[in-house]
Each structure stands twice: as C-alpha cells, then as structure tokens.
C-alpha positions in Angstrom: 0.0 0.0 0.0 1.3 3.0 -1.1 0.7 5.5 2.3 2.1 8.8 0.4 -0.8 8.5 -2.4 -3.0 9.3 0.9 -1.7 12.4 1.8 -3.1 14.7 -0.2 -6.5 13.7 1.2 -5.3 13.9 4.7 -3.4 16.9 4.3 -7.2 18.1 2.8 -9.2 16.8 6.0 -6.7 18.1 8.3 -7.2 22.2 6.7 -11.1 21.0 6.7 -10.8 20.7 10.8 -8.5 23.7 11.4 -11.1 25.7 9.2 -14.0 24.3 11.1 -12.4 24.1 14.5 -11.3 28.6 14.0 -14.6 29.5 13.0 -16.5 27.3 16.1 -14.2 28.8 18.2 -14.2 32.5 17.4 -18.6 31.6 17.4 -18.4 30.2 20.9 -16.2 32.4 22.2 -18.2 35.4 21.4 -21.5 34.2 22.0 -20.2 32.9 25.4 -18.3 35.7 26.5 -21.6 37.6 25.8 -23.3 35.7 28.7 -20.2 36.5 30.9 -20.0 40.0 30.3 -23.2 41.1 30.7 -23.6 38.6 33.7 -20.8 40.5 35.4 -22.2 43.8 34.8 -25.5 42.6 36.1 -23.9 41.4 39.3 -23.7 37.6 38.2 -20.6 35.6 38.8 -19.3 33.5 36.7 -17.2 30.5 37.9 -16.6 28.6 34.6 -15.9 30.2 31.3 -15.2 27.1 29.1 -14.1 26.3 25.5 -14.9 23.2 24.9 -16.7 20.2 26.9 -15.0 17.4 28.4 -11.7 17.0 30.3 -9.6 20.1 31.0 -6.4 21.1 29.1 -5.6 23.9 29.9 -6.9 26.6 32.7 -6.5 30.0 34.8 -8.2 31.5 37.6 -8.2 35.2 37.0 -8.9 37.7 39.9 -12.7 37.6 40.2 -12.9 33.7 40.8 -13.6 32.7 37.3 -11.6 30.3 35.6 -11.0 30.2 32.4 -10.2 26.5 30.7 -10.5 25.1 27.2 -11.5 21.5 27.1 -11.1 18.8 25.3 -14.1 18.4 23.0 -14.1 21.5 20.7 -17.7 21.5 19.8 -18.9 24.1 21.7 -18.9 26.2 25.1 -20.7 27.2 28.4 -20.5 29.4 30.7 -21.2 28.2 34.4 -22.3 31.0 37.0 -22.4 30.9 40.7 -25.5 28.2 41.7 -25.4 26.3 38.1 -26.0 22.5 38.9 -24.2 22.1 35.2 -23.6 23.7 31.8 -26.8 24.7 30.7 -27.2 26.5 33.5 -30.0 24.0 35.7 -30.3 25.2 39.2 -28.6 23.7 41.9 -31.2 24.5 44.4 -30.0 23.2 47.4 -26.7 25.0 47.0 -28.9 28.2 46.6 -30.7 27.5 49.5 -27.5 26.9 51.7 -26.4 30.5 50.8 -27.0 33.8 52.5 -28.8 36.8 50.9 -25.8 38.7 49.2 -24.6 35.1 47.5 -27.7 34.5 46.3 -27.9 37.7 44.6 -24.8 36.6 42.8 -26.7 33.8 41.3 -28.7 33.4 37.9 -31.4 32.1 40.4 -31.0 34.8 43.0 -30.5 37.7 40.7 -33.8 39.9 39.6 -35.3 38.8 36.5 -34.2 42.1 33.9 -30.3 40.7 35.1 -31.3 36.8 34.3 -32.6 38.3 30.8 -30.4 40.4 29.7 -27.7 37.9 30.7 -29.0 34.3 28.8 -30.2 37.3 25.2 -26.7 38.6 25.3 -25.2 35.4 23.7 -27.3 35.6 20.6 -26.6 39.6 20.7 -23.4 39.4 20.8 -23.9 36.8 17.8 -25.5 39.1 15.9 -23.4 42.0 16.7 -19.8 40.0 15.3 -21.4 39.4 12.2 -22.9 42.8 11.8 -19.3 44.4 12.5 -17.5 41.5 9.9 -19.8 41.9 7.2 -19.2 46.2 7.8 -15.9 45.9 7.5 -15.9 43.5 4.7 -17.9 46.5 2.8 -15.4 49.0 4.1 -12.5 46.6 2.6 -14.0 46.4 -0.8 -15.5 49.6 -0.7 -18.3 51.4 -3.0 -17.9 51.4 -6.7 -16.5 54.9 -7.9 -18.9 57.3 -9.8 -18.5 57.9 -12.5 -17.8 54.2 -13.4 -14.7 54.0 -14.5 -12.4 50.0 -15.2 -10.1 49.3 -11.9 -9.3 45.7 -13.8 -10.1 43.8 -16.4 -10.3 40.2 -16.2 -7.8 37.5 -18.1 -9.7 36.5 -20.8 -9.1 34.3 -23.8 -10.1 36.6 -27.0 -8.2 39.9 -27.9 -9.3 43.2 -26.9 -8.7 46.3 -25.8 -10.3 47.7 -23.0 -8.2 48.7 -19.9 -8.1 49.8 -16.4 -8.8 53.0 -15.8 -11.1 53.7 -19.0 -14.4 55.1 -18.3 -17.4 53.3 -19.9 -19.5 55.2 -22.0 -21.6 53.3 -24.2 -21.6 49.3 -24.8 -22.9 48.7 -28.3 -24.0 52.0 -28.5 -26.3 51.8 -25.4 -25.1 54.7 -22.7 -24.1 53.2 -19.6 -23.5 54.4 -16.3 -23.0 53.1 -12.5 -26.7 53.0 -11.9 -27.8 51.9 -15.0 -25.3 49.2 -16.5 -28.2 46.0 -16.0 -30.1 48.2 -18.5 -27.6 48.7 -21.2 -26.4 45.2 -21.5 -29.9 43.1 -21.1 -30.6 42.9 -24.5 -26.8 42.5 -25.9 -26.9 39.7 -28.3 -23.5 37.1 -27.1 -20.5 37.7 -29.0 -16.6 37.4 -28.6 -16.2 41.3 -28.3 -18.4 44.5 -28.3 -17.9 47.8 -29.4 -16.9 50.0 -26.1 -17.0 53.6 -26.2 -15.0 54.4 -23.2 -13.5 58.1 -21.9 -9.2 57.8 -22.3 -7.2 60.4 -21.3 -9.4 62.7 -22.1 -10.7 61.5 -25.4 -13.6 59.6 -26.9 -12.6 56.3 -28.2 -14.2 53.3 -29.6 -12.4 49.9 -28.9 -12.8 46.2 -29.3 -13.8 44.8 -25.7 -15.1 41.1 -24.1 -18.7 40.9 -23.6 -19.6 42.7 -20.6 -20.5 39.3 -18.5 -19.2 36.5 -20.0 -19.1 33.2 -18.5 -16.5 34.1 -16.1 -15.9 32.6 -12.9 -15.9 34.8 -10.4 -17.0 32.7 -7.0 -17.3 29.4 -6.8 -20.2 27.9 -4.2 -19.3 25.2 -1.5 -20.4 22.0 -2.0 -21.3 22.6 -5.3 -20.8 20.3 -8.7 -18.1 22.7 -10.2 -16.1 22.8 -6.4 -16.5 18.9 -5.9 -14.1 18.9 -9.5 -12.0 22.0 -8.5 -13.3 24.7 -10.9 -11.7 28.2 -9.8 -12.6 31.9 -9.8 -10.6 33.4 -12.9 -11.8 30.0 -15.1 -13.7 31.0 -18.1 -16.2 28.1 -19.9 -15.5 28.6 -23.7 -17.8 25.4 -24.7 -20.7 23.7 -23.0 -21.4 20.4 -24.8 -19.0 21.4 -27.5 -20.9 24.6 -28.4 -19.4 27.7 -28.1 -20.7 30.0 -25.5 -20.0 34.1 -25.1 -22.3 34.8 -22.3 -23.1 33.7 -18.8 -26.8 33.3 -19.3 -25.8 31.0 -22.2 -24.4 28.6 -19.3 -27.2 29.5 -17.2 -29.8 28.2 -20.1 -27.3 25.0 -20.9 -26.9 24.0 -17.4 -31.0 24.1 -16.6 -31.9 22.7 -20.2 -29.5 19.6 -19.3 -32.1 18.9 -16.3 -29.5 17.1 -14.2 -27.7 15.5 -17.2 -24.0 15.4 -17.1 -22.6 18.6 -18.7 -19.2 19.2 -20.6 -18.0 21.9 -19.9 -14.3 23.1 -22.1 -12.9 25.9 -19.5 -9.8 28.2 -20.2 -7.5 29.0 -17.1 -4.6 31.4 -17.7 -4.0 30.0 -21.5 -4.9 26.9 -20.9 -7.3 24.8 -22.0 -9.3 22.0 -19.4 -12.2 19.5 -20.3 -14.2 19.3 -17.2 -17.4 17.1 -16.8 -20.5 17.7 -14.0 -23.4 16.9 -13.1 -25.7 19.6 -12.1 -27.5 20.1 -8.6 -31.0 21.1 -7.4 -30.8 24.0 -5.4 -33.6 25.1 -4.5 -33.1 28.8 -4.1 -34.3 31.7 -1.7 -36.2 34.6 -3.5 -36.7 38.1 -3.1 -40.3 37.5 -1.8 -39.6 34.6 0.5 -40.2 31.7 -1.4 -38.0 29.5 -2.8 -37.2 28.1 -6.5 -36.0 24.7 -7.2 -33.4 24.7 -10.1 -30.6 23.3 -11.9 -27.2 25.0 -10.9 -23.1 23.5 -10.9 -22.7 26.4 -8.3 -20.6 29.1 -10.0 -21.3 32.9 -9.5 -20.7 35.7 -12.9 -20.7 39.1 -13.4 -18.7 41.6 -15.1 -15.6 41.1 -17.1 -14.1 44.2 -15.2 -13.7 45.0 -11.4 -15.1 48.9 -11.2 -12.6 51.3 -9.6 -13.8 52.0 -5.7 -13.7 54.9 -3.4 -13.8 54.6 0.6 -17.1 53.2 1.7 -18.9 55.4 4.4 -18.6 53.8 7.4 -22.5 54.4 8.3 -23.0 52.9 4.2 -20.6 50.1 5.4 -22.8 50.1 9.0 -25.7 49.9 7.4 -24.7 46.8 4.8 -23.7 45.0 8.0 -27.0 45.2 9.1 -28.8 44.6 6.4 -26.5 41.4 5.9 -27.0 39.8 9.1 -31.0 41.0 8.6 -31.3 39.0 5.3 -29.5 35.8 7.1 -31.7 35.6 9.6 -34.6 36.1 7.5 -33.1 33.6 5.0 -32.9 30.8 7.5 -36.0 31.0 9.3 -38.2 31.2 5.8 -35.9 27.6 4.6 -36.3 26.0 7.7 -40.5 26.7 7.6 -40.3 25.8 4.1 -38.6 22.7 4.8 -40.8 21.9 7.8 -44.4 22.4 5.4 -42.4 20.4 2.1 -41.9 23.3 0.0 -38.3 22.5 -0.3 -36.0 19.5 0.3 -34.8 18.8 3.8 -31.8 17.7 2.9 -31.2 21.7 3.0 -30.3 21.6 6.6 -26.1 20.4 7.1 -24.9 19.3 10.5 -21.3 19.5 11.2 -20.0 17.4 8.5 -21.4 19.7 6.3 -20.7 22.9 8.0 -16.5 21.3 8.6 -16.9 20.8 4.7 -17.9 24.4 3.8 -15.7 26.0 6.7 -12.7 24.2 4.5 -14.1 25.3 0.8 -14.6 28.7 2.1 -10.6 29.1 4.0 -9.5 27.5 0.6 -10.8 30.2 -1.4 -9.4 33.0 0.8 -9.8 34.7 4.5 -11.9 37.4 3.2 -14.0 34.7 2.1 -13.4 32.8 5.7 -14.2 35.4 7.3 -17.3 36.4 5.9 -18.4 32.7 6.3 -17.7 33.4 9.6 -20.1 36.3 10.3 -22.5 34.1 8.2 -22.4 31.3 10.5 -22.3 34.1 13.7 -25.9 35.3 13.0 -27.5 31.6 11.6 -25.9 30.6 15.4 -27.5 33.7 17.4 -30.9 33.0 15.7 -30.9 29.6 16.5 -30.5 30.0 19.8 -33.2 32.7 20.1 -35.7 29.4 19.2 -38.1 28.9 21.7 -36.6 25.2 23.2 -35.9 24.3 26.3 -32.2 24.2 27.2 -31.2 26.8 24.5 -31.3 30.8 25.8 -34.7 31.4 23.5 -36.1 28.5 26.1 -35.0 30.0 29.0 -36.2 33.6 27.6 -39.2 32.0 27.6 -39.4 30.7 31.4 -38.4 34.4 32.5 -41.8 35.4 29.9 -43.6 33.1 32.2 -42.2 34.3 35.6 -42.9 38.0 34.9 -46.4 37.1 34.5 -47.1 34.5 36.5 -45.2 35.9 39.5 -43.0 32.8 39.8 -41.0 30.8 37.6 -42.0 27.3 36.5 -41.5 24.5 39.2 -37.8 22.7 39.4 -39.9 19.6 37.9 -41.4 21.1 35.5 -38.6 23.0 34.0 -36.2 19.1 34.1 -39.4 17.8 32.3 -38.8 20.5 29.6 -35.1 21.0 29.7 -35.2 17.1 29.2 -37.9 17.3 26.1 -35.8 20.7 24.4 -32.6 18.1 25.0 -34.1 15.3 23.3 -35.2 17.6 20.7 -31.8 19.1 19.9 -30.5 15.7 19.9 -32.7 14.3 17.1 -32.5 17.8 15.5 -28.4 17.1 15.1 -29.2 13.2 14.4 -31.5 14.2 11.7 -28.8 17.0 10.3 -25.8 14.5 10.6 -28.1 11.8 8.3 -28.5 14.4 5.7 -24.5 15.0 5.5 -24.1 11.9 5.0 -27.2 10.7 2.7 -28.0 13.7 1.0 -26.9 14.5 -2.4 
C-alpha cells in the first residue's frame, strides 16, 4: 500500500478541521463571553468560562474567581455562573438554599429577572453583533464602486481586446451606460466574442474592441457545489458547453438548466490553458426576493462583469448599514428555509450538520480569508438566531421561562422546568441526528 498517495486527502481533512475548528471557536467564544459579560455587569458571577466540553487542558483563575479553561471536545462552550448545577445552567437548588442573601444575589437564580434576561439574550446579541461588525468591515475593505464608473481591472480572458483599467465606460454597443444603470444597457446585448466599447481615455472619446460585458467568467465558486466537488476556480472561463461555443453567462445559465440534471461538458480556459471538465448539475432550491423558494438546476458558480469597477472609501455608516442589512437578510433567509422545509416546500436535505458545516468551513478558508471570514459572520448570525428558538435548554427557552415568571409571578417549578429541559434536549439531539443523516445521505 502506497501510504504517500493518501496524503493529499489527509493533508485536505486536516485544513477541513482547522477551518472548522477557527470559525466554532471564534462563534463560541463570542456568544459565550456575551453571557459573561453582561452577567458580570448585572452582578452575576461566573465560575466557569469554558471552551470546549469534556476533560480540561488547559486553565487559569483570574482575579474575580472565574476560571478560564479550554476543554477537550471543541464543539462548543458554556459558561457556568455561581448556583449552576451544570452547563446549561440548571439550578442547583439546594446550594442556593444553603447560601445567605448577598450570595444568592450573585446567582442566575438569586439575581432579579431584567439581570437573568439580559444575561442568557446577550449570547445571541453578541452573535448578531460580530457578524454585523465583519460583514461592515468586509464593505469598508471592498469599498463602493466609484462614480463615474470608470475599469479598476479587467479580467484575463481568452479573445483579444482592448479595454483597460482606468477607462471610463461610456456606451456598450451604442447603449449609454453608467454606474446605476449598467443591468439596462447590457440586457438585450446579443453574445459575442467582443463589443464595441465607447470608453472616456485620457481625455478622449474612443471606440475599442472589448469582451462581452458578462461573459461566462468565474468569479466565485459555491461550496459543495458540482463545479467545487471537480476544483473549478474563480478566474476560469467556460469557452464550450457540450461542444458549443458560449460568449455569455446566461448562455451557461440556459445550458446547465436545459441539461435537467444530465452530465454537462463543460471546455474551461485557465490562464492560457485549456481544461475539459465534466459535472453533473444540482438542485438547489433557491431563496427569492419574496420569501419563497425556486427549485433549479445549478453547478454552483457565480458571474458578473468582465471588469472589477474602480472603488472609493465606503462610508462607514453605508458600510454600517450593509452589515445590518446582511445579518437582517440571514436571519430572515434561514427562518423562511427551515419553515419551508418543515411544510415540504423544499428539500430537507437543506439543513447540514457538522460534516457539512467542517466541509464548507474548508471550501470557504481555501478560497481566501476574506471569504473565511465572511463565512464566519454568516455562521455568527445563523448561530445567534438559532438560539433565540423557543426550546428548552437553548437561551430562546429559557427567555421564555423568565416570559412566564414575569407574568405568573413565579418561575415554573424545578420539575417542570427538568421535564422540559429534558424534552428541548431530546429535541436538539434528534435535530443534530436528523442533520448528521443528511451529511451523509443527502446529495
């Protein structure tokens, strides 16, 4: 057996864990250190601050009496406070009976309900908050294209032409285009090698010979996805489809969907060279602008132009506001697939457990840490909403018992609430069960 043919593949799983191991970790730790915080400024302490679950590795005691340790099962975190029985914070009620007054007030039991509440919502804030401030300053990166438009890069292509960086479009085929209206001067361009480009050049109106404006460049290329599964790459551009010459992006848009799951052949030039590639398209069922979903045929490339626009500075309350909006649109995103998915709509094997999520972590790292990092902000708010859900044993759950105490005058009994912190347990399990079968059986 030939051992070194394997280590590729291992050397491939081990940056697959790394990748998923960072962006758990950086999750945790902010959605844990949420609960800590805000516990200590509510006059909560915290005894266990922990990375991970299982045996210790590695701990400190800092100057308040909380220790801080990483464990040895990465998959997750808790933070134990004074009077927690164990890590998802159950009461330990005869401890809190055997303390005094001023103790007890140091307890999640013993503190006033507004503290308890604002302590177990500031997880899922703090969630939402990293991924608001990661997806701002991935807009303040890339900034805000420049007006008036004007080529920061043209992409490597394989026909000859002569548009550059720096020119200023003017008209495409004789259609005027400018920053805001670009979609409208290019709808109705028939495909073709090049265009005429009337562009602005030191001064001067010239006419030159340019690609077509979005030709079936690859500019991102989707995680688990038919065209990552063979290692398609941003840069690539598909020349033929079937053997048939194609100019355009929606000409592979139209090829892919007519195939209706059929293997595709797809001829792909990458920097001056030319690859044969064959796929097999995916159904993907994809989220729309009015909340449903559309079930199509995609190998899970992204287009656009053939040229990067010049940028300016975003403004950081633009770049504010984008982050917002971001972590606004994943939230809403996940909770219209997972109702969906619950009535049929769409398939269930839409939901990944951790295989899944270690699998994409890895694609994402591989294609860059911008790219990481935004995955990373992604995963932040899907993680903060989740745990805003309305089950026992995650913080929406225990939102939910304060909901009860404030109007009931007391909180539910200590049976009661095992009854239901069992049940929300058992639910979570099968949840993950049911998750970790689709990573496994799903297409």
């Amino acid at each position: 057996m030939d051992l070194l043919a394997y280590l590729p593949d291992f050397g491939n799983l081990l940056f697959t864990l790394l990748a998923f191991f960072v962006a758990l970790s950086v999750i945790v730790a902010i959605h844990e250190y949420g609960h800590y915080i805000v516990g200590r400024w509510s006059g909560i302490h915290a005894e266990v601050f922990s990375l991970g679950f299982g045996p210790v590795l590695a701990s400190r005691t800092d100057r308040r009496g909380t220790v801080w340790q990483f464990a040895l099962l990465p998959f997750g975190g808790y933070v134990r406070f004074l009077g927690d029985a164990n890590a998802a914070s159950g009461p330990d009620g005869a401890a809190v009976q055997a303390m005094t007054a001023e103790q007890q007030r140091r307890t999640m039991q013993g503190a006033p309900l507004w503290a308890r509440a604002a302590t177990v919502v500031a997880g899922p804030v703090f969630n939402f908050i990293l991924a608001i401030a990661i997806f701002a300053a991935v807009a303040m990166t890339q900034g805000q294209a420049a007006n008036p438009l004007r080529i920061g890069s043209v992409a490597a292509m394989p026909v000859t032409h002569d548009l550059r960086a720096g020119d200023e479009p003017v008209a495409i085929a004789g259609v005027p285009v400018s920053l805001d209206g670009l979609d409208d001067a290019i709808r109705d361009l028939p495909p073709a090698p090049t265009v005429p480009w009337t562009v602005r050049r030191d001064g001067a109106e010239i006419t030159v010979d340019g690609p077509y404006p979005t030709p079936p460049l690859i500019q991102a290329v989707s995680p688990q996805s038919a065209a990552m599964a063979i290692e398609m790459k941003a840069g690539d551009v598909i020349t033929h489809v079937d053997g048939k010459p194609i100019f355009a992006f929606s000409e592979l848009r139209s090829a892919v969907e007519g195939a209706e799951g059929r293997p595709v052949l797809l001829q792909v030039w990458r920097a001056g060279a030319v690859i044969d590639f064959a796929l097999v398209p995916k159904r993907v069922d994809e989220p729309q602008p009015d909340g449903g979903f559309v079930t199509s045929w995609r190998i899970g490339i992204a287009g656009g132009l053939v040229f990067e626009p010049a940028t300016a500075a975003a403004n950081p309350l633009d770049a504010l506001a984008a982050g917002v909006a971001g972590t606004w649109e994943i939230m809403r995103g996940s909770v219209s697939g997972l109702w969906h998915m619950v009535t049929g709509a769409i398939s269930s094997c839409n939901m990944s457990g951790p295989i899944g999520i270690a699998e994409v972590s890895g694609q994402m790292a591989s294609q860059g840490i911008t790219e990481f990092i935004y995955f990373i902000g992604v995963l932040s708010a899907a993680v903060g909403l989740l745990n805003l859900f309305p089950v026992p044993i995650l913080d929406g759950g225990h939102l939910v018992f304060f909901a009860y105490e404030a109007v009931a005058g007391q909180p539910p009994s200590d049976r009661v609430l095992r009854v239901l912190m069992s049940a929300g347990l058992a639910l979570i399990l099968s949840m993950m069960v049911f998750a970790l079968f689709n990573d496994v059986f799903c297409p």
